[in-house]
LUMDREN-387789 format. One record per residue (C-alpha): x, y, z; residue in three letters; residue number from 1. Coordinates in steps of 0.001 Angstrom, whole numbers. Layout:
N
NODE         x         y         z   resn   resi
NODE         X         Y         Z    ALA    NUM
...
% end
This chain:
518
NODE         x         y         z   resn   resi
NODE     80153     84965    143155    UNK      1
NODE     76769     83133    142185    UNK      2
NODE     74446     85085    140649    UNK      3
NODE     71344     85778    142884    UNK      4
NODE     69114     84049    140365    UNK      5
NODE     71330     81321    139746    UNK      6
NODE     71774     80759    143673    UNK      7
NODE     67646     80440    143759    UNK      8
NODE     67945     77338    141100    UNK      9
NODE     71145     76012    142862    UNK     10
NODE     70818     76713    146884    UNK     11
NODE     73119     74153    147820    UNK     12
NODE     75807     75583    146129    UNK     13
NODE     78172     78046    148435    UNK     14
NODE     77576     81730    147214    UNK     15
NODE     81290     82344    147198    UNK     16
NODE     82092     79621    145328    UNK     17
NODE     83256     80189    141486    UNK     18
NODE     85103     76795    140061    UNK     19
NODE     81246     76210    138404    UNK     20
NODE     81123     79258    136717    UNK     21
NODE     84685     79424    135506    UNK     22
NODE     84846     76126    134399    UNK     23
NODE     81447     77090    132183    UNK     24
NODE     83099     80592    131208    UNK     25
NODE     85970     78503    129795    UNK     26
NODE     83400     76881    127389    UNK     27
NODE     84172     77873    123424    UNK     28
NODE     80508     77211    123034    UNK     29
NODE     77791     79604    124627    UNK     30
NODE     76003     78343    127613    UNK     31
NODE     72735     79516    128823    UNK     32
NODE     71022     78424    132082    UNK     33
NODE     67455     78553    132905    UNK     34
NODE     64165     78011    134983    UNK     35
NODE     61315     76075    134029    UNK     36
NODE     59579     78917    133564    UNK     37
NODE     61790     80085    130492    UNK     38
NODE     63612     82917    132627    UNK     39
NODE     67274     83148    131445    UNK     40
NODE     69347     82813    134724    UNK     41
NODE     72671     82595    133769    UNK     42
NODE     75023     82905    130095    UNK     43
NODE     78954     82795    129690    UNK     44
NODE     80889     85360    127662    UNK     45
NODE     80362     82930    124655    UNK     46
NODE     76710     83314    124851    UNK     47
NODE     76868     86574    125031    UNK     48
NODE     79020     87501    122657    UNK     49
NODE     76996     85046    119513    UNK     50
NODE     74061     87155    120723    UNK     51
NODE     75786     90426    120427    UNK     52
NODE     74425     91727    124114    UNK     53
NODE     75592     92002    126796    UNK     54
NODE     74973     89392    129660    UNK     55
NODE     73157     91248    132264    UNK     56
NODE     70328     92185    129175    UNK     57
NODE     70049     88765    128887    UNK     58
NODE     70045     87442    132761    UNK     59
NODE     66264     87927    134337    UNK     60
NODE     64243     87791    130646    UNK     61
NODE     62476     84833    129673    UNK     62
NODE     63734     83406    126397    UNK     63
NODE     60632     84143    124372    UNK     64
NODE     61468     87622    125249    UNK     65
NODE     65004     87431    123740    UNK     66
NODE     63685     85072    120340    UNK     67
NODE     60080     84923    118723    UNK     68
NODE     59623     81556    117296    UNK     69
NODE     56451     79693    115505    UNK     70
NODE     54053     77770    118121    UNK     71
NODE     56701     79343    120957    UNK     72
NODE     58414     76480    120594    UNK     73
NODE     62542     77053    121539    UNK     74
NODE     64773     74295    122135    UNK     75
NODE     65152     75375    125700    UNK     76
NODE     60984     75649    126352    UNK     77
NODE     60502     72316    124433    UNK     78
NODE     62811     70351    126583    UNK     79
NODE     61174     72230    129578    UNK     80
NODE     57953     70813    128000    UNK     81
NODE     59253     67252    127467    UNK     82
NODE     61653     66652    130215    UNK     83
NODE     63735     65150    127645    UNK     84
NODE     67330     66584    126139    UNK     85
NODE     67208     67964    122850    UNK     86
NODE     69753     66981    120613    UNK     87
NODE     71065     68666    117494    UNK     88
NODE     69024     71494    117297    UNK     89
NODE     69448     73414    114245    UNK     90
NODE     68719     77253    114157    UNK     91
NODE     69462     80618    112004    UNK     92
NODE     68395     83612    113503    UNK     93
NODE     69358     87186    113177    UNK     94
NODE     70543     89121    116639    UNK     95
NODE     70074     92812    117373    UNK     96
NODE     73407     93979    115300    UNK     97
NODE     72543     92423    111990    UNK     98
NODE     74551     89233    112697    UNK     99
NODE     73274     85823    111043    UNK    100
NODE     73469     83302    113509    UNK    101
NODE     73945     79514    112711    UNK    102
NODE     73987     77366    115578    UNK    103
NODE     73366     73974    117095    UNK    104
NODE     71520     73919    120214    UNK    105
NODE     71718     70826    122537    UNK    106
NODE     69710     71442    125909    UNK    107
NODE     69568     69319    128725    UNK    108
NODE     67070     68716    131917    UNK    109
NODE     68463     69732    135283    UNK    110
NODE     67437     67561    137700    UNK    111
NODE     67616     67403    141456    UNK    112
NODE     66271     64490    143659    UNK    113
NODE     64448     63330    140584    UNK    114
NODE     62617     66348    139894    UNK    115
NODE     63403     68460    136539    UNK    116
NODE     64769     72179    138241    UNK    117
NODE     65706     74199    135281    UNK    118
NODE     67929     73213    131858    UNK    119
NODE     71162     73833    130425    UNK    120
NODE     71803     74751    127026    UNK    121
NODE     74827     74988    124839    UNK    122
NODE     75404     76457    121467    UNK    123
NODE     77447     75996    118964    UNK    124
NODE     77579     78686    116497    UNK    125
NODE     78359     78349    112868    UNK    126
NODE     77773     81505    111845    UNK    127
NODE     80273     83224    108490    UNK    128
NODE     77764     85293    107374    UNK    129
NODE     76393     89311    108318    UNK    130
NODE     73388     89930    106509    UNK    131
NODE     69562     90197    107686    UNK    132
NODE     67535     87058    106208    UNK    133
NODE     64581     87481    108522    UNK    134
NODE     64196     83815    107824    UNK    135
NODE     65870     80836    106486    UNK    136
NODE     65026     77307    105996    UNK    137
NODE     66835     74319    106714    UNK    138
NODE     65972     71104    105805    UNK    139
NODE     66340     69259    109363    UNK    140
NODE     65274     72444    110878    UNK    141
NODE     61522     73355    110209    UNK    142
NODE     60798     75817    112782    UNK    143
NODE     61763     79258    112344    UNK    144
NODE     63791     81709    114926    UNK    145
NODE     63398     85533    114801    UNK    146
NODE     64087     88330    116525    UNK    147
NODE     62039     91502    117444    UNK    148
NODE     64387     93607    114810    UNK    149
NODE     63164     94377    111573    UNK    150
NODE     65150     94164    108258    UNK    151
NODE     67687     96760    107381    UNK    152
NODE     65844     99882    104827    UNK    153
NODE     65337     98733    101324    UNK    154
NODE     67763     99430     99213    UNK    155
NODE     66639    102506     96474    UNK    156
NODE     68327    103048     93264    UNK    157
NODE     69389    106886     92810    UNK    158
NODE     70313    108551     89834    UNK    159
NODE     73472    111190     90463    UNK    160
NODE     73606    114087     88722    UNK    161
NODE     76584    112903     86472    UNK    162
NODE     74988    109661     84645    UNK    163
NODE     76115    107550     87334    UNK    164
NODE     74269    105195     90465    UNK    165
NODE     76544    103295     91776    UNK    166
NODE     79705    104150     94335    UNK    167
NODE     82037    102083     96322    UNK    168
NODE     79205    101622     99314    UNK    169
NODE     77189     99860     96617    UNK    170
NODE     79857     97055     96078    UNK    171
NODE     78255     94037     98011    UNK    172
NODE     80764     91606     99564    UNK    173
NODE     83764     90988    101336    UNK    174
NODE     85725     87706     99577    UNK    175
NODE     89577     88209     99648    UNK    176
NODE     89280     88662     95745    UNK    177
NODE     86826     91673     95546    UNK    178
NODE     88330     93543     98569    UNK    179
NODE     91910     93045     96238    UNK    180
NODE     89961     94551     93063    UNK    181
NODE     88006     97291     95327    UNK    182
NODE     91275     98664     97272    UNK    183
NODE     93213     98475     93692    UNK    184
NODE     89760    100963     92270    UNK    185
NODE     89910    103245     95088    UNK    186
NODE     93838    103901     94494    UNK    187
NODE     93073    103935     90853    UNK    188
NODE     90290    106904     91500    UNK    189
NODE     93255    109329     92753    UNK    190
NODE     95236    108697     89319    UNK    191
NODE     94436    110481     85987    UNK    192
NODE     95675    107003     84396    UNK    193
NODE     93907    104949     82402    UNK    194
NODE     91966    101773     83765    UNK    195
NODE     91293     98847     82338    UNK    196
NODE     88514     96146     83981    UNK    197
NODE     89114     92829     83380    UNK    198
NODE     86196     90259     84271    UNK    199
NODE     83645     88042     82831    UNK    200
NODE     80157     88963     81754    UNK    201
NODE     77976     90359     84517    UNK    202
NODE     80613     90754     87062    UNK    203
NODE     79899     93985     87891    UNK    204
NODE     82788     95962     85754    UNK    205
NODE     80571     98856     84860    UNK    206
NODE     79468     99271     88907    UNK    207
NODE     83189     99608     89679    UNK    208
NODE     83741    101685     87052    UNK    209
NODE     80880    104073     88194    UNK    210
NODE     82768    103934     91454    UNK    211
NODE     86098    104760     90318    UNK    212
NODE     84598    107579     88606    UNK    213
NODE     82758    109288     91492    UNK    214
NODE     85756    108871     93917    UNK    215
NODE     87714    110789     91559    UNK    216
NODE     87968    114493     91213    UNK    217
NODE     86315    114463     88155    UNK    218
NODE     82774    113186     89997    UNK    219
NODE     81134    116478     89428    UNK    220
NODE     81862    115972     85696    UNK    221
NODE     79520    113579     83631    UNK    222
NODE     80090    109624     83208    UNK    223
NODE     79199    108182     79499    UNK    224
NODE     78841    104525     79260    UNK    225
NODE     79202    102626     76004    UNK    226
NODE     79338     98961     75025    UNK    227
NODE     81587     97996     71570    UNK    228
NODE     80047     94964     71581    UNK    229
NODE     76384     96034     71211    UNK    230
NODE     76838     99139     67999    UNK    231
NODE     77266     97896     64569    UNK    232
NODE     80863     99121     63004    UNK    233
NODE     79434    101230     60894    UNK    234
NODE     77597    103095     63412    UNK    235
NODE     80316    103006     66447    UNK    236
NODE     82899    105483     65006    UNK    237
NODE     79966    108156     64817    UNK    238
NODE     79135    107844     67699    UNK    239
NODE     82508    107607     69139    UNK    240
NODE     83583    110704     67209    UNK    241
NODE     80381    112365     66410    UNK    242
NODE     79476    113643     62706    UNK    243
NODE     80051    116986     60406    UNK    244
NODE     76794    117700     58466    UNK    245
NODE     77356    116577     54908    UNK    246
NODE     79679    114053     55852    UNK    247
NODE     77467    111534     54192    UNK    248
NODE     73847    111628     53120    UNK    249
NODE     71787    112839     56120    UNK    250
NODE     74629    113424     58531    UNK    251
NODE     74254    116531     61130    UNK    252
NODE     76554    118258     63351    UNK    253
NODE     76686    115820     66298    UNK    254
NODE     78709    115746     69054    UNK    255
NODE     80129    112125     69614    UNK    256
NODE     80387    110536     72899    UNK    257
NODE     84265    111647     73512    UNK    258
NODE     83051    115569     73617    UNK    259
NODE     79766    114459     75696    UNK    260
NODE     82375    113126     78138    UNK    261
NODE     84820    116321     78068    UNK    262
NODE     85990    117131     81716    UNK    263
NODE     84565    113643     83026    UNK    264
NODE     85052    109887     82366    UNK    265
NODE     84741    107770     79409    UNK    266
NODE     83861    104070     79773    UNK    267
NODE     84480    101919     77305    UNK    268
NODE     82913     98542     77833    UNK    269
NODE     84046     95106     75961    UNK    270
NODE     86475     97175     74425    UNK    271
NODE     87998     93606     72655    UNK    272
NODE     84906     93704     70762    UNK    273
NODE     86236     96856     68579    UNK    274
NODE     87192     96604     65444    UNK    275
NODE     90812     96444     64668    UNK    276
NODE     90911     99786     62454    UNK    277
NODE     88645    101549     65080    UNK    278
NODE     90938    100539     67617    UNK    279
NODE     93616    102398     66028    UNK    280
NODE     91767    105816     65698    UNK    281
NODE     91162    105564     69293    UNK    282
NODE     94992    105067     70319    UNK    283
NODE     95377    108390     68056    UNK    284
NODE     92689    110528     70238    UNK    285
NODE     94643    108589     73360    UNK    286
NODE     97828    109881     72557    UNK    287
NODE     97003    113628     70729    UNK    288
NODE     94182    114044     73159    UNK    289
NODE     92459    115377     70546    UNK    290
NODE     89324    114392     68177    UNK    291
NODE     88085    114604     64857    UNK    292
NODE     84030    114491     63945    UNK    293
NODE     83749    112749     60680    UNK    294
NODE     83635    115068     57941    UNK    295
NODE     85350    117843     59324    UNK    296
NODE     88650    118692     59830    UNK    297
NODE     88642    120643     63080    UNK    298
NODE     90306    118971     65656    UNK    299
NODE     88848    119524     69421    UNK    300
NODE     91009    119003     71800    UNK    301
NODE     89763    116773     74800    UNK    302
NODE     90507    116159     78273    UNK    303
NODE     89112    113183     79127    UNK    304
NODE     89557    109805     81210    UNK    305
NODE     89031    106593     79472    UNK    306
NODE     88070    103272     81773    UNK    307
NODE     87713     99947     79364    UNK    308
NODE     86765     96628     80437    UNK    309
NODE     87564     92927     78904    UNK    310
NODE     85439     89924     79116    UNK    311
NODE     88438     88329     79214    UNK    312
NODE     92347     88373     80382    UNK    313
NODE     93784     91067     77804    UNK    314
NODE     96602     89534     77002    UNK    315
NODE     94928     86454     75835    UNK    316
NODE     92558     88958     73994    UNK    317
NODE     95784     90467     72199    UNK    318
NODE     97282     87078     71563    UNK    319
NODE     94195     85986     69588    UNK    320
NODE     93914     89188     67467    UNK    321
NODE     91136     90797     69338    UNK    322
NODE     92826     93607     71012    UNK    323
NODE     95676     95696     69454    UNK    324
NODE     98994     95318     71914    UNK    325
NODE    100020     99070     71189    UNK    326
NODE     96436    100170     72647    UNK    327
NODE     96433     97801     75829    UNK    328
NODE     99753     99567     76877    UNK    329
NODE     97653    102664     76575    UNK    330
NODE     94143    101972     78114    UNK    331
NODE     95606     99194     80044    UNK    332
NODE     98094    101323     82582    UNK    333
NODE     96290     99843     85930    UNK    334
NODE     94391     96108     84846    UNK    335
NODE     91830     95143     87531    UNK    336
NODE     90794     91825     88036    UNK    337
NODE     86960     91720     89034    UNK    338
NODE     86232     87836     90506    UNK    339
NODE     83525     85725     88951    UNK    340
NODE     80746     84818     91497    UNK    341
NODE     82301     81193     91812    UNK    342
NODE     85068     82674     92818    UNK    343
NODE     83247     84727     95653    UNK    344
NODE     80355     82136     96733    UNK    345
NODE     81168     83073    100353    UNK    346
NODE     79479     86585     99346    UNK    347
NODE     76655     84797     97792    UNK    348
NODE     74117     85030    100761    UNK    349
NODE     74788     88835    100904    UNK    350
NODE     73927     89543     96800    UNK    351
NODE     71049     87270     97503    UNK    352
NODE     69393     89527    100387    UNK    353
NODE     70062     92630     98592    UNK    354
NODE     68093     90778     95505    UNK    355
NODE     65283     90246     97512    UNK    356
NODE     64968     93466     99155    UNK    357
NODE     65609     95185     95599    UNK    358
NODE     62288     93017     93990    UNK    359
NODE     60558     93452     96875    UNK    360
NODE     59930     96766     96615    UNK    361
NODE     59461     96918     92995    UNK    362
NODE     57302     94055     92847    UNK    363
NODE     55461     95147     95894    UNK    364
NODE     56260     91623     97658    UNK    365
NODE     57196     90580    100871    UNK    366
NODE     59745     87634    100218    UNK    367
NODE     62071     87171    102960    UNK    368
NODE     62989     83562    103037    UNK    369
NODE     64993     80698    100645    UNK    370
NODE     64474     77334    101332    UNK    371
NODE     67092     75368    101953    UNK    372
NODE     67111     73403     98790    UNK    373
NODE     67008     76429     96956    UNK    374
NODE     70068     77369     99017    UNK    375
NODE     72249     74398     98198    UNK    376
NODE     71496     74706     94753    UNK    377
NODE     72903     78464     94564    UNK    378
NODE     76124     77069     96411    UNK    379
NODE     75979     74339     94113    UNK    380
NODE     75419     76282     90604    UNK    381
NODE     78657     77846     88905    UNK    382
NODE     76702     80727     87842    UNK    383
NODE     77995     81513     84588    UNK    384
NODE     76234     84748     84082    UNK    385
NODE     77629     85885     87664    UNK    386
NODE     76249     88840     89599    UNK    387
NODE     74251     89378     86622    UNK    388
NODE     72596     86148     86597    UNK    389
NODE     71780     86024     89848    UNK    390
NODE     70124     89223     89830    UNK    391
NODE     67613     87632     87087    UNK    392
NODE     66773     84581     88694    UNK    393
NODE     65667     85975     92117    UNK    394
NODE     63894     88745     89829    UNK    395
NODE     62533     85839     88389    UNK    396
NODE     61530     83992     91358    UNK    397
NODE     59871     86886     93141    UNK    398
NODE     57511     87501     90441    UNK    399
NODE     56437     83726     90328    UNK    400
NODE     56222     82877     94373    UNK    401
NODE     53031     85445     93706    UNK    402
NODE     51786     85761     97527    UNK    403
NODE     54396     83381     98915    UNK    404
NODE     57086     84303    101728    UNK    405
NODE     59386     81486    100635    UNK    406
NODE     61372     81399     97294    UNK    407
NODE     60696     77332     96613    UNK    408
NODE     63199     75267     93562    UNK    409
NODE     60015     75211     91744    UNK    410
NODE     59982     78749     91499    UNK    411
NODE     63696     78697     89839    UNK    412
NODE     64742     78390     85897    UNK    413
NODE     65399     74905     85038    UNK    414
NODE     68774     75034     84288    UNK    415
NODE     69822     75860     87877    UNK    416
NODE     68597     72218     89444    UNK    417
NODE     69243     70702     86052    UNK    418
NODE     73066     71605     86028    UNK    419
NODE     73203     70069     89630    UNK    420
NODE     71974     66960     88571    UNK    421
NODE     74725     66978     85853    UNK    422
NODE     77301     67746     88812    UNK    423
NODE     75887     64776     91438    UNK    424
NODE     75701     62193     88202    UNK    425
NODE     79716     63553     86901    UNK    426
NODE     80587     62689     90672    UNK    427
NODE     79120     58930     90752    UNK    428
NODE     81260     58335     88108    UNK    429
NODE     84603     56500     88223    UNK    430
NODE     87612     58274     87303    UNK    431
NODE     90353     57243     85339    UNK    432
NODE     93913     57316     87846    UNK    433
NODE     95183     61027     88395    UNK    434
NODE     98384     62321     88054    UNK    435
NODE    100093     65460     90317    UNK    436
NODE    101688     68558     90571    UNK    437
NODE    102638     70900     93332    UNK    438
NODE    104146     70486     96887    UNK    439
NODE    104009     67693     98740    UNK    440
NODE    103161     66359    102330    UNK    441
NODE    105658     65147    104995    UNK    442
NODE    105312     61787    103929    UNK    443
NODE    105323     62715     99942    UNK    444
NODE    101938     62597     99332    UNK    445
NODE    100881     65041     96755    UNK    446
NODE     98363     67361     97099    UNK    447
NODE     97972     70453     95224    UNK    448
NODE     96633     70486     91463    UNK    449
NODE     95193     67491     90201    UNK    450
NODE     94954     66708     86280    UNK    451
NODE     93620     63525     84577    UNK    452
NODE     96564     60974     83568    UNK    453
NODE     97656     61449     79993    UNK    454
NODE     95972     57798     79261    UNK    455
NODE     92793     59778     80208    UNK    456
NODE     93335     62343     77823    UNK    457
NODE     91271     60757     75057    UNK    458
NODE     88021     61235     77615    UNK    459
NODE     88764     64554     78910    UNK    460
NODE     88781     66050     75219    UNK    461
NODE     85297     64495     74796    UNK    462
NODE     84148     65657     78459    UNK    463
NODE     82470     69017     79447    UNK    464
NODE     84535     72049     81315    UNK    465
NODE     82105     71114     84557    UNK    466
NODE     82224     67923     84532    UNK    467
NODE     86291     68046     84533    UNK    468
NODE     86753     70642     87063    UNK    469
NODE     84231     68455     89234    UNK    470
NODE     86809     65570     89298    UNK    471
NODE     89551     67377     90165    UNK    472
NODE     87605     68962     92728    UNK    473
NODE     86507     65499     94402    UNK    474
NODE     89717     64059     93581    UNK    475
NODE     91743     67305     95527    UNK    476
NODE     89117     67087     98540    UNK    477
NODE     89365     63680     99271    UNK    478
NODE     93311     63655     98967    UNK    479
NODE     93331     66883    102052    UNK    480
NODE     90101     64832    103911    UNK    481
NODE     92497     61840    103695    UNK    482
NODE     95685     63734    104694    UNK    483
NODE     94241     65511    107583    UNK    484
NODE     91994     61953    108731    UNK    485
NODE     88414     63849    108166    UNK    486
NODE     89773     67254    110018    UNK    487
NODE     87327     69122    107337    UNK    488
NODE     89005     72732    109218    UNK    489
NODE     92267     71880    108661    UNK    490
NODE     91281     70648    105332    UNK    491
NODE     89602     73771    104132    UNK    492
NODE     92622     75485    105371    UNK    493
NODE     95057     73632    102904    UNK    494
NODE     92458     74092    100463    UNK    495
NODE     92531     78204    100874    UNK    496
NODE     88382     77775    102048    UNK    497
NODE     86329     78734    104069    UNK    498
NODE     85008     75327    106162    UNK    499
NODE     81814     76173    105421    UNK    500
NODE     82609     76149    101696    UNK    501
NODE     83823     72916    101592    UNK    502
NODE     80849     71560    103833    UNK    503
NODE     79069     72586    100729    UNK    504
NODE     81246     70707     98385    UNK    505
NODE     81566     68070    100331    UNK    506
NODE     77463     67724    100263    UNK    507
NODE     77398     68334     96610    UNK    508
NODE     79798     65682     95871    UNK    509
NODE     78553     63192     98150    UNK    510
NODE     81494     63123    100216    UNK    511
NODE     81944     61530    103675    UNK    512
NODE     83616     63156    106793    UNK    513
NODE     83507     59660    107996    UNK    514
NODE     85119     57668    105416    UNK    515
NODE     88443     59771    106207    UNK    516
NODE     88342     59001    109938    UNK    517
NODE     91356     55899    110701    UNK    518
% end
């Protein structure tokens, strides 16, 4: 049947008739009908479904009910306003449940006997992301779309009770490699084995460690934290170990950190930073499960759990000297891999809101948009500090926007915008030919891995790490765009990304959809 409303916009149409509506209910794209007053007077399951409500909420309210924009101006009231379509309509706005939504809108006059009736709109939505930007820029989309909702409860840090903060429901993101390394903690938590962490500086290993610690049953028991890398030698095994008074001139009866951590967890961070001949005093207390304070000669027996982390795969870390083999089949029983950011960039918006809300309230600021620029030079940057990193440069850019809403590139470090201009000048650049490995294509194309030809390998020894994963990069995505005839889905899909990922490499590389359409 025609809805009531609908009938009043439509009155030639017969009440029982339903080919309209189905064929619009077929749509993959939401529709939404309306007056020109505004009033919504029909949507299809699409529709309704993007804006996570049902469609008789929707039906009989007046779009600036549904979204608050700037100067009420909605693609659907401005083509009421104009009597023209509107094309290409670019929005992001946040629905009821938390949901971002990126769509196009393209809305179009209803006419009948020359006179405008109501409009049509469809929308395409783009949306990957669930997070709660209240606002964010794009740059062929100036206006802004919100909803009535505000943003989710800052986020507080809290101190437990056993020298921890962090659990599982801190860990922010959900990119095929960190959901791997999270399930592979949480079994880890149930074992009394030893874990080691292997990721890169400012990955997060001690916030998974923290986890691991308090879904264990030793979470009532206390947590100790120390980094090898940071303690001088000659001050680590005391502290390790603790002291005997008269050991040495000055020394006191001091427990070390292994009896502060009796009962509980031990985490030993950088632990390929340790000196060789330390190293081998801790494989002792590993396998006697006992300690020795320097100076005395009372052992203590210990029950303890021991969590280390690498900056780096262990195994490279052994082959190089750094890390004895005997102790990384100790310490190393379960080896978790934690994912460097630019491995993870489709988790990027969601560390970036949680940023935001974190400075906000300790900087007493109400920052809750990026400009787009900004935004395509995060997706851009290979963020070698990771997590860590870019923690410090929203920190950074909160304090400087000052009374700003908007976090602006002029408000970032240099060496953000500056290592994107390296990237868009390394991609101008001709390349030398390419030669393959990996599978090929039906008609024996290569695809896979792409390396510089060994008559190349003169310049690659004299180019930077960026610049030569950047050709590969643009060599590999033009070879799938090519393969697939400028299909950029079925593209990402051979590529293992997301398509909105490679959207974003395709932008930052100055690549074409069009080029690869026959």
């Amino acid at each position: 049947m025609i809805p009531p409303l609908l009938q009043d916009l439509f009155p030639d149409i017969d009440p029982a008739s339903t080919p309209f509506l189905s064929f619009l209910e077929q749509f993959h794209e939401g529709v939404v009908i309306a007056d020109c007053q505004g009033k919504i007077l029909y949507v299809n399951d699409a529709q309704s479904h993007i804006d996570d409500l049902p469609a008789d909420k929707l039906i009989g309210r007046f779009v600036t009910d549904i979204y608050r924009v700037d100067n009420d101006d909605t693609p659907v009231i401005k083509c009421v306003q104009t009597d023209r379509a509107v094309l290409n309509f670019t929005c992001y706005y946040r629905t009821r449940l938390g949901k971002i939504v990126n769509s196009i809108h393209n809305v179009y006059p209803l006419r009948s006997k020359d006179k405008m009736i109501g409009v049509i709109c469809f929308v395409r939505d783009y949306s990957t992301a669930r997070n709660s930007f209240e606002e964010i820029y794009q740059p062929d989309a100036p206006k802004k779309i919100r909803t009535f909702d505000t943003p989710a409860p800052l986020h507080r840090d809290k101190n437990l009770d056993n020298g921890t903060r962090f659990t599982f429901k801190d860990l922010i993101g959900n990119s095929a490699e960190l959901v791997k390394a999270v399930s592979a903690a949480r079994i880890a938590s149930d074992s009394p084995s030893s874990v080691m962490l292997n990721g890169e500086t400012g990955t997060g290993k001690e916030l998974l460690a923290q986890s691991i610690h308090n879904n264990s049953p030793r979470k009532s028991r206390q947590f100790v934290a120390i980094n090898c890398a940071a303690i001088p030698e000659h001050l680590l095994e005391g502290i390790l170990f603790g002291t005997s008074k008269g050991a040495f001139t000055g020394a006191l009866d001091k427990p070390g950190i292994f009896e502060q951590a009796d009962g509980g967890t031990l985490f030993l961070d950088e632990i390929n930073s340790m000196p060789l001949g330390l190293q081998a005093k801790l494989l002792r207390v590993i396998q006697e499960r006992k300690i020795r304070r320097i100076g005395s000669l009372r052992e203590i027996d210990m029950n303890i759990r021991i969590i280390s982390s690498v900056n780096e795969d262990p195994h490279l870390a052994v082959s190089r000297g750094a890390l004895r083999k005997d102790l990384l089949y100790r310490i190393g029983v379960l080896i978790i891999r934690i994912p460097p950011l630019r491995e993870r960039m489709e988790d990027l918006e969601k560390l970036i809101r949680h940023f935001l809300y974190k400075y906000n309230l300790v900087l007493n600021k109400n920052i809750n948009a990026i400009s787009a620029d900004v935004m395509d030079l995060f997706h851009n940057y290979q963020w070698p500090g990771n997590v860590r990193e870019l923690e410090h440069v929203i920190e950074g850019a909160v304090n400087l926007a000052r009374d700003k809403t908007v976090i602006e590139i002029r408000h970032l470090p240099t060496i953000i915008w500056q290592a994107d201009d390296d990237l868009k000048r390394s991609s101008k650049t001709s390349f030398p030919p390419a030669k393959t490995v990996g599978n090929t294509t039906a008609s024996g194309e290569p695809l896979n891995v792409i390396f510089p030809s060994d008559s190349a390998q003169e310049d690659v020894q004299v180019s930077s790490l960026v610049k030569i994963q950047a050709q590969n990069e643009i060599r590999t995505i033009k070879k799938a765009l090519t393969l697939f005839q400028g299909n950029v889905s079925r593209a990402a899909k051979k590529l293992d990304l997301s398509p909105q990922l490679l959207h974003y490499k395709m932008k930052k590389y100055n690549i074409a959809r069009k080029d690869f359409i026959p």
